[in-house]
Backbone as XML, in Angstrom:
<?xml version="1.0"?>
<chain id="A" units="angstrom">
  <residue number="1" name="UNK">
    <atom name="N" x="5.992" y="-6.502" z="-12.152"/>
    <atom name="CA" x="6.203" y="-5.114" z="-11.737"/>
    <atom name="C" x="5.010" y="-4.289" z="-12.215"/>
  </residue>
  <residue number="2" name="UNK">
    <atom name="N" x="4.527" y="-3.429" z="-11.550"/>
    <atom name="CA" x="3.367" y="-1.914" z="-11.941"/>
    <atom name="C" x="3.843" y="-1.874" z="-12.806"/>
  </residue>
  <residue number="3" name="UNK">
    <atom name="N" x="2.657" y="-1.310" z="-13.653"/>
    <atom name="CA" x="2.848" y="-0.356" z="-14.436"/>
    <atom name="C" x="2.878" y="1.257" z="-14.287"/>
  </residue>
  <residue number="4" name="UNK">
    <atom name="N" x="3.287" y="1.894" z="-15.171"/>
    <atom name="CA" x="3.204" y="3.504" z="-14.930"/>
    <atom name="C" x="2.195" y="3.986" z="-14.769"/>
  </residue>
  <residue number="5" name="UNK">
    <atom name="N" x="1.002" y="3.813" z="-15.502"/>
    <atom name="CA" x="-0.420" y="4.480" z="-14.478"/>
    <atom name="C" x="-0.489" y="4.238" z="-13.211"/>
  </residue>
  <residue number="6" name="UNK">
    <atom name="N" x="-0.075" y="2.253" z="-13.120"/>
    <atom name="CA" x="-0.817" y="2.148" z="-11.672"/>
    <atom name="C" x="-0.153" y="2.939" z="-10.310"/>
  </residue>
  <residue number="7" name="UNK">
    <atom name="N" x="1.352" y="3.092" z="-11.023"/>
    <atom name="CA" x="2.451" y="4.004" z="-9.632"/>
    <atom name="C" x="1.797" y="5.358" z="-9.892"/>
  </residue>
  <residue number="8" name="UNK">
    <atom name="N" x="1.443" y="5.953" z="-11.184"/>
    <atom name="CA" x="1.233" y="7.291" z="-10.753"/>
    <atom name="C" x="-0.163" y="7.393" z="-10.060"/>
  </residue>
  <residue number="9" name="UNK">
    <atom name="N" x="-1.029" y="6.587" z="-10.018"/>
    <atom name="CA" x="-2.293" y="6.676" z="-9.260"/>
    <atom name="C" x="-1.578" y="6.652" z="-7.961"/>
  </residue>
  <residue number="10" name="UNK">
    <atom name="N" x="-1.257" y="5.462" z="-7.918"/>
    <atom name="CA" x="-0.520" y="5.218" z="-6.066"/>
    <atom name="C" x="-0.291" y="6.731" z="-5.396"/>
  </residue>
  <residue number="11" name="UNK">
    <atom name="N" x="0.929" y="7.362" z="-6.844"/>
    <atom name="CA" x="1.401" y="8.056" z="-5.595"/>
    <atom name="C" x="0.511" y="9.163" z="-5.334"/>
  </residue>
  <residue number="12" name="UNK">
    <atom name="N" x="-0.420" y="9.698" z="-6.428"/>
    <atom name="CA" x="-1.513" y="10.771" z="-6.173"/>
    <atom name="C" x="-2.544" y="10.008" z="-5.122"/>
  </residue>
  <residue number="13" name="UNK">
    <atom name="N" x="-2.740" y="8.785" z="-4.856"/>
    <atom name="CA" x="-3.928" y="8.875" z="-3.657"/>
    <atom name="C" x="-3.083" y="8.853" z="-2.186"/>
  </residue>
  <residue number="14" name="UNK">
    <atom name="N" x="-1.937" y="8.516" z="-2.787"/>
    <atom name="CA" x="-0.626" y="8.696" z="-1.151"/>
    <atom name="C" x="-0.480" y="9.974" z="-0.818"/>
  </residue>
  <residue number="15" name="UNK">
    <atom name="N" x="-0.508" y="11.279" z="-2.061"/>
    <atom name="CA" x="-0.453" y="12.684" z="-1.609"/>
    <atom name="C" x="-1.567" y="13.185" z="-1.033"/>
  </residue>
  <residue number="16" name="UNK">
    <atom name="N" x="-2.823" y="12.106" z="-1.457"/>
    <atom name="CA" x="-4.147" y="13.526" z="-1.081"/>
    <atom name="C" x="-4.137" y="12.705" z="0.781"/>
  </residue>
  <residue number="17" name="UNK">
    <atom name="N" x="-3.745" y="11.511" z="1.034"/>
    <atom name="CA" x="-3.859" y="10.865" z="2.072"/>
    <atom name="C" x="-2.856" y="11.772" z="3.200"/>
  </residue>
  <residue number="18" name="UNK">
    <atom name="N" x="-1.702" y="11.771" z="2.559"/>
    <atom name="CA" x="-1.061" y="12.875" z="3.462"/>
    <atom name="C" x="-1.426" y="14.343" z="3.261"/>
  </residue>
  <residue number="19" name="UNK">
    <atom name="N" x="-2.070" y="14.833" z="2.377"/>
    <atom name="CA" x="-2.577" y="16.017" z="2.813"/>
    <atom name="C" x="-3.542" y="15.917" z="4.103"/>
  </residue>
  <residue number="20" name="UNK">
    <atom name="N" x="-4.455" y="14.649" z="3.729"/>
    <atom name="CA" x="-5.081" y="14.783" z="4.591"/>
    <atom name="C" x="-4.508" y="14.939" z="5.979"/>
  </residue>
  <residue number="21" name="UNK">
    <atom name="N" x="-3.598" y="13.943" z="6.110"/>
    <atom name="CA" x="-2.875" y="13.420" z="7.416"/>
    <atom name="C" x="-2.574" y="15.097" z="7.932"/>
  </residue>
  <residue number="22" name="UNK">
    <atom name="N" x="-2.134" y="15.693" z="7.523"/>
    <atom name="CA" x="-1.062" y="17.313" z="8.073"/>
    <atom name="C" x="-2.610" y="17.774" z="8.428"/>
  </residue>
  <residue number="23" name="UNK">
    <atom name="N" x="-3.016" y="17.816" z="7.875"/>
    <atom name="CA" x="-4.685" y="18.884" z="8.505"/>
    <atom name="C" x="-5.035" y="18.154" z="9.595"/>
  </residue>
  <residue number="24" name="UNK">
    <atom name="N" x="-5.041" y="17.025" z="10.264"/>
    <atom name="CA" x="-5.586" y="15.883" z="11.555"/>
    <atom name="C" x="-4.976" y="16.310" z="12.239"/>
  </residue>
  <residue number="25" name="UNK">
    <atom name="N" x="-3.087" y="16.741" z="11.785"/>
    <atom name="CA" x="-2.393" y="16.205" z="12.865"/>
    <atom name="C" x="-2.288" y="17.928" z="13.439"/>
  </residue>
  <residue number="26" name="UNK">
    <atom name="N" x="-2.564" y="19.337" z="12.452"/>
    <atom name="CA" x="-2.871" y="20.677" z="12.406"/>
    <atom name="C" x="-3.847" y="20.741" z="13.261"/>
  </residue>
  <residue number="27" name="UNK">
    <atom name="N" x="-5.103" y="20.032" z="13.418"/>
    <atom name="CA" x="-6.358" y="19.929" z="14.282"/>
    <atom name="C" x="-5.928" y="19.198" z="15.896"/>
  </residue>
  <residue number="28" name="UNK">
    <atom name="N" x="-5.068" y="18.219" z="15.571"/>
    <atom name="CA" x="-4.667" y="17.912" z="17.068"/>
    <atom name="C" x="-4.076" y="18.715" z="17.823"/>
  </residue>
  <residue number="29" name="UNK">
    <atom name="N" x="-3.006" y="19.599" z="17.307"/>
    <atom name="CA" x="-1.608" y="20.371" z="17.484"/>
    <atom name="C" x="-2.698" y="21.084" z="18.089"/>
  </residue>
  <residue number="30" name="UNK">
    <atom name="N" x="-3.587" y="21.961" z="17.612"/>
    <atom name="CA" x="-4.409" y="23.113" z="18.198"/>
    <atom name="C" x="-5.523" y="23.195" z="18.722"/>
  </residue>
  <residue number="31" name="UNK">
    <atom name="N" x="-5.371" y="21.240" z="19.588"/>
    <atom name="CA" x="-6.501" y="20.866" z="20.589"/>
    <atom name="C" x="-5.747" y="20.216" z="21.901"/>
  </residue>
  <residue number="32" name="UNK">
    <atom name="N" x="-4.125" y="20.490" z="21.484"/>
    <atom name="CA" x="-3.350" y="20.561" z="22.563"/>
    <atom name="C" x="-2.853" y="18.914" z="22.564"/>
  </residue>
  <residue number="33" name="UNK">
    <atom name="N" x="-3.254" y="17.953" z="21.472"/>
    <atom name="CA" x="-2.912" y="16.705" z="21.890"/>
    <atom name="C" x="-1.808" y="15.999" z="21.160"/>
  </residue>
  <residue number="34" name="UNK">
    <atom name="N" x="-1.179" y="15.369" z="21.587"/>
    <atom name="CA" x="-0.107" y="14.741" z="21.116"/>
    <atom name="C" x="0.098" y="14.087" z="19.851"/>
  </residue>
  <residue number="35" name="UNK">
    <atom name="N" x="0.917" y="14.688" z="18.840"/>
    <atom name="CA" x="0.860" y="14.083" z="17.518"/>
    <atom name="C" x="2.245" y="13.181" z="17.239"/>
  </residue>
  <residue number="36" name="UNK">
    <atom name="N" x="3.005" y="12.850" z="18.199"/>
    <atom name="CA" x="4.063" y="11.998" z="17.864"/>
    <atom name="C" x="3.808" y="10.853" z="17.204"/>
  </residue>
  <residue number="37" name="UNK">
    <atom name="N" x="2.549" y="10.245" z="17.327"/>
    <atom name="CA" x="2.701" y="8.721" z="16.605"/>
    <atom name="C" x="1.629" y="8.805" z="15.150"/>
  </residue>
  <residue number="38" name="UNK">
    <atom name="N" x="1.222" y="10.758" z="14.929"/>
    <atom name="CA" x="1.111" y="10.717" z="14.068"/>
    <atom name="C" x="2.135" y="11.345" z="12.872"/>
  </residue>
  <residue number="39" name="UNK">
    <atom name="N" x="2.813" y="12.100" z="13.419"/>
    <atom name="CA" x="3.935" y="12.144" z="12.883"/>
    <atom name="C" x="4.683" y="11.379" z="12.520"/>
  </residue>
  <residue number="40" name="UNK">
    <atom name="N" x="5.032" y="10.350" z="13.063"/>
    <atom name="CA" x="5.954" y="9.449" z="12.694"/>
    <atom name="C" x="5.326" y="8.504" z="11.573"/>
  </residue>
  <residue number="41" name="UNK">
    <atom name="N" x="4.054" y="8.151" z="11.167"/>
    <atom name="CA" x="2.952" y="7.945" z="10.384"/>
    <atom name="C" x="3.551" y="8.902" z="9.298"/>
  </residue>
  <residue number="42" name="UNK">
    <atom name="N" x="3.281" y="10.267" z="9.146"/>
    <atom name="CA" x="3.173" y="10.544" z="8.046"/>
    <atom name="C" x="4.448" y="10.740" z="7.529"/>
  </residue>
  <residue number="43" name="UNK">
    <atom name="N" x="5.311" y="10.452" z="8.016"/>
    <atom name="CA" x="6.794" y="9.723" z="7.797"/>
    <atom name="C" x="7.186" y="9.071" z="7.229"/>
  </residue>
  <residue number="44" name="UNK">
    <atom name="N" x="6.184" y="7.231" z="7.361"/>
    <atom name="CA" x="6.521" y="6.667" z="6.959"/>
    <atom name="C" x="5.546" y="6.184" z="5.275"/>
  </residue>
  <residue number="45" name="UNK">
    <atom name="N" x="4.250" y="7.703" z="5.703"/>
    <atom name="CA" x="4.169" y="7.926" z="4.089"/>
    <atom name="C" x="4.451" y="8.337" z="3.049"/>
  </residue>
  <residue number="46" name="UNK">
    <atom name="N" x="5.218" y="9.499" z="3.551"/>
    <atom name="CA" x="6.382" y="10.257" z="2.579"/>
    <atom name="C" x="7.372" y="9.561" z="2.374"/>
  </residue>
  <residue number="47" name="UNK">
    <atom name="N" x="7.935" y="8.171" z="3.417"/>
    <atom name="CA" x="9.229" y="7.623" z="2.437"/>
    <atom name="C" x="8.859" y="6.783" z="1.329"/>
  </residue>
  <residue number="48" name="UNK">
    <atom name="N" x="7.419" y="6.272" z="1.736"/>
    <atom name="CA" x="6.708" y="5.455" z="0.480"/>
    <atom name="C" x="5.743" y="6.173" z="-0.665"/>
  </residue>
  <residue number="49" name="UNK">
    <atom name="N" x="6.098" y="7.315" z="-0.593"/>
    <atom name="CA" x="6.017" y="8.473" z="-1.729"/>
    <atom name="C" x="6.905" y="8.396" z="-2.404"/>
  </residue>
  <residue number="50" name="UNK">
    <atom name="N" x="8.024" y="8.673" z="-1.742"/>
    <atom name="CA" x="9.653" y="8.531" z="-2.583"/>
    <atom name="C" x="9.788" y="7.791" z="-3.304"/>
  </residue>
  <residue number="51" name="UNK">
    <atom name="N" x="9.688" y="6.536" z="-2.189"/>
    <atom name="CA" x="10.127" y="5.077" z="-3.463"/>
    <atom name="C" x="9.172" y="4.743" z="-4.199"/>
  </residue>
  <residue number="52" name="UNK">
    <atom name="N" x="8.371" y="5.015" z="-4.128"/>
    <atom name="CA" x="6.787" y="5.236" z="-5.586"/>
    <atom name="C" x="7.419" y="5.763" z="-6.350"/>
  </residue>
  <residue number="53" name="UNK">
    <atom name="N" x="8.271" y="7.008" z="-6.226"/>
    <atom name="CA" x="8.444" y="8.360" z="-7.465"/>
    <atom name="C" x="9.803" y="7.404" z="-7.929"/>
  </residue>
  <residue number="54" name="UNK">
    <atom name="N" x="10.608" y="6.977" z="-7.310"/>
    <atom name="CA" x="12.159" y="6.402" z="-7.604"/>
    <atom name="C" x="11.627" y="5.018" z="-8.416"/>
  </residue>
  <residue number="55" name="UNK">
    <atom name="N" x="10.402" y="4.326" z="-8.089"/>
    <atom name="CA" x="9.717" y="3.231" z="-8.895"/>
    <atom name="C" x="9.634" y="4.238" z="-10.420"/>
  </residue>
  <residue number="56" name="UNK">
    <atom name="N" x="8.480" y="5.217" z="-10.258"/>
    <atom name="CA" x="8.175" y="5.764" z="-11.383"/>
    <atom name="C" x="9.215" y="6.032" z="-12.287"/>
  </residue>
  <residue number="57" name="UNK">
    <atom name="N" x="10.240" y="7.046" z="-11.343"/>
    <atom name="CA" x="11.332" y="7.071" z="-12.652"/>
    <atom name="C" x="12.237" y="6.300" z="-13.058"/>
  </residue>
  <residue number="58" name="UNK">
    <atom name="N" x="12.206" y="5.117" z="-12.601"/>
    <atom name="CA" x="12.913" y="4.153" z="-13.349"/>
    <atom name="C" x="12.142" y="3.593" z="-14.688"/>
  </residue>
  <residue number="59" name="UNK">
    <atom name="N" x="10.673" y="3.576" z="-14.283"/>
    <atom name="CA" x="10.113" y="2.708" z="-15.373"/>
    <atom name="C" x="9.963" y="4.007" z="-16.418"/>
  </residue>
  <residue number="60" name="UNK">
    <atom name="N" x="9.962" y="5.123" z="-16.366"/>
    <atom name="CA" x="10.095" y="6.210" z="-17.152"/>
    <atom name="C" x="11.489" y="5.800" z="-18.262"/>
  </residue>
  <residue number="61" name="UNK">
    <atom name="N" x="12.926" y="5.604" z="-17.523"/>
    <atom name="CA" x="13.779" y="5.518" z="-18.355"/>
    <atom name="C" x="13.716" y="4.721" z="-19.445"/>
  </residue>
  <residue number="62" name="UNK">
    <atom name="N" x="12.972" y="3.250" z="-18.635"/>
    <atom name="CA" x="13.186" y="2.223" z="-19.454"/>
    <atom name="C" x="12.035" y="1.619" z="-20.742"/>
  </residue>
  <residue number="63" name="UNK">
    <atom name="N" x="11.181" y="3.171" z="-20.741"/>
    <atom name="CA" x="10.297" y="2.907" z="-21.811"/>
    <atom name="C" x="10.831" y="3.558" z="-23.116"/>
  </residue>
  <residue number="64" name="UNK">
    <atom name="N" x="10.733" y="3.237" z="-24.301"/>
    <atom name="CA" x="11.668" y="3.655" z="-25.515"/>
    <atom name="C" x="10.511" y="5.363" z="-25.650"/>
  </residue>
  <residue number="65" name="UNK">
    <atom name="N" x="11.356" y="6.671" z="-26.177"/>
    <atom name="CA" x="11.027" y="7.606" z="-26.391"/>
    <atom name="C" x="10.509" y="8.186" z="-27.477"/>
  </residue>
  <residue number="66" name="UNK">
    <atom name="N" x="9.257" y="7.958" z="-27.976"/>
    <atom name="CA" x="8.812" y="8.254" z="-29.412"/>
    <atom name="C" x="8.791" y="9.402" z="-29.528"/>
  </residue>
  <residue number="67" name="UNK">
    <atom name="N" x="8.579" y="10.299" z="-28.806"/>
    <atom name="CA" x="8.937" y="11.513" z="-29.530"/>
    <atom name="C" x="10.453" y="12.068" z="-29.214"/>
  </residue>
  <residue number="68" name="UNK">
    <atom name="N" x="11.127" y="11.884" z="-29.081"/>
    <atom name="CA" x="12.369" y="12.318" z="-28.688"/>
    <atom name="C" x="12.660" y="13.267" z="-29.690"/>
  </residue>
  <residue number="69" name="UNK">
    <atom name="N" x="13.245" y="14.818" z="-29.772"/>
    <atom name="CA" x="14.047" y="15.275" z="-30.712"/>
    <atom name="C" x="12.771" y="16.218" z="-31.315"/>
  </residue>
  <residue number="70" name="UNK">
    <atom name="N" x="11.819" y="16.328" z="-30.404"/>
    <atom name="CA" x="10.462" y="16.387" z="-31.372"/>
    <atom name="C" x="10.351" y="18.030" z="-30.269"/>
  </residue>
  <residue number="71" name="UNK">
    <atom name="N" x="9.790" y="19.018" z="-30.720"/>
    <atom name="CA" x="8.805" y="20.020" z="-29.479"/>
    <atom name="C" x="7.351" y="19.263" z="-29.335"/>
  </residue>
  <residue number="72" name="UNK">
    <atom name="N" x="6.893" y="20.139" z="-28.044"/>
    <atom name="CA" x="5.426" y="19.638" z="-28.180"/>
    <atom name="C" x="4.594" y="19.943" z="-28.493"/>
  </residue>
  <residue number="73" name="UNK">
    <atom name="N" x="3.919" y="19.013" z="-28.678"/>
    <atom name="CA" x="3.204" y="19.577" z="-30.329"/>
    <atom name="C" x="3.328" y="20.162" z="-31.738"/>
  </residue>
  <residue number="74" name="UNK">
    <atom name="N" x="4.808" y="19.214" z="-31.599"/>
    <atom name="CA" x="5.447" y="19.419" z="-33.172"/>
    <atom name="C" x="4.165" y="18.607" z="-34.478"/>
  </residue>
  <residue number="75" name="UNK">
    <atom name="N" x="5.109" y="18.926" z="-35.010"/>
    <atom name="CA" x="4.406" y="18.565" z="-36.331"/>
    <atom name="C" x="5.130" y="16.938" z="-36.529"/>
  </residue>
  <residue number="76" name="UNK">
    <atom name="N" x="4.824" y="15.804" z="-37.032"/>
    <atom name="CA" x="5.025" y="14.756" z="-37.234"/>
    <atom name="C" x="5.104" y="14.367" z="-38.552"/>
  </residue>
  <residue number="77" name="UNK">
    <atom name="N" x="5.743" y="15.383" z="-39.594"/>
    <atom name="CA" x="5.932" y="14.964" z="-41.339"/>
    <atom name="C" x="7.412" y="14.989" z="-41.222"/>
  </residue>
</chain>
């Protein structure tokens, strides 16, 4: 299984990819051409955003919490 950097990279180069995607499909929309099969594309990158983030927070739970009980940037004596 990933690790937690490697999902949180994933899902930040999956967001800047669909940013990109909405500005292409913004440039088609207002050159009059058909964005259905890009839409449905950036569809099926946002559901694999999700299950990236539903990956992430699982492996979030299951790492033990060293600071728990703590503020941030408490003091540690």
């Amino acid at each position: 299984m990933p690790d937690l950097d490697f999902i949180r990279g994933e899902i930040e180069q999956m967001r800047i990819q669909v940013g990109r995607q909405r500005k292409e499909i913004l440039g088609l929309q207002r050159a009059g051409i058909g964005t259905a099969s890009a839409e449905a594309l950036l569809s099926r990158m946002q559901a694999r955003i999700d299950d990236l983030c539903a990956q992430r927070d699982a492996l979030k739970k299951s790492q033990p919490h060293h600071n728990q009980g703590k503020a941030l940037g408490g003091r540690k004596w």
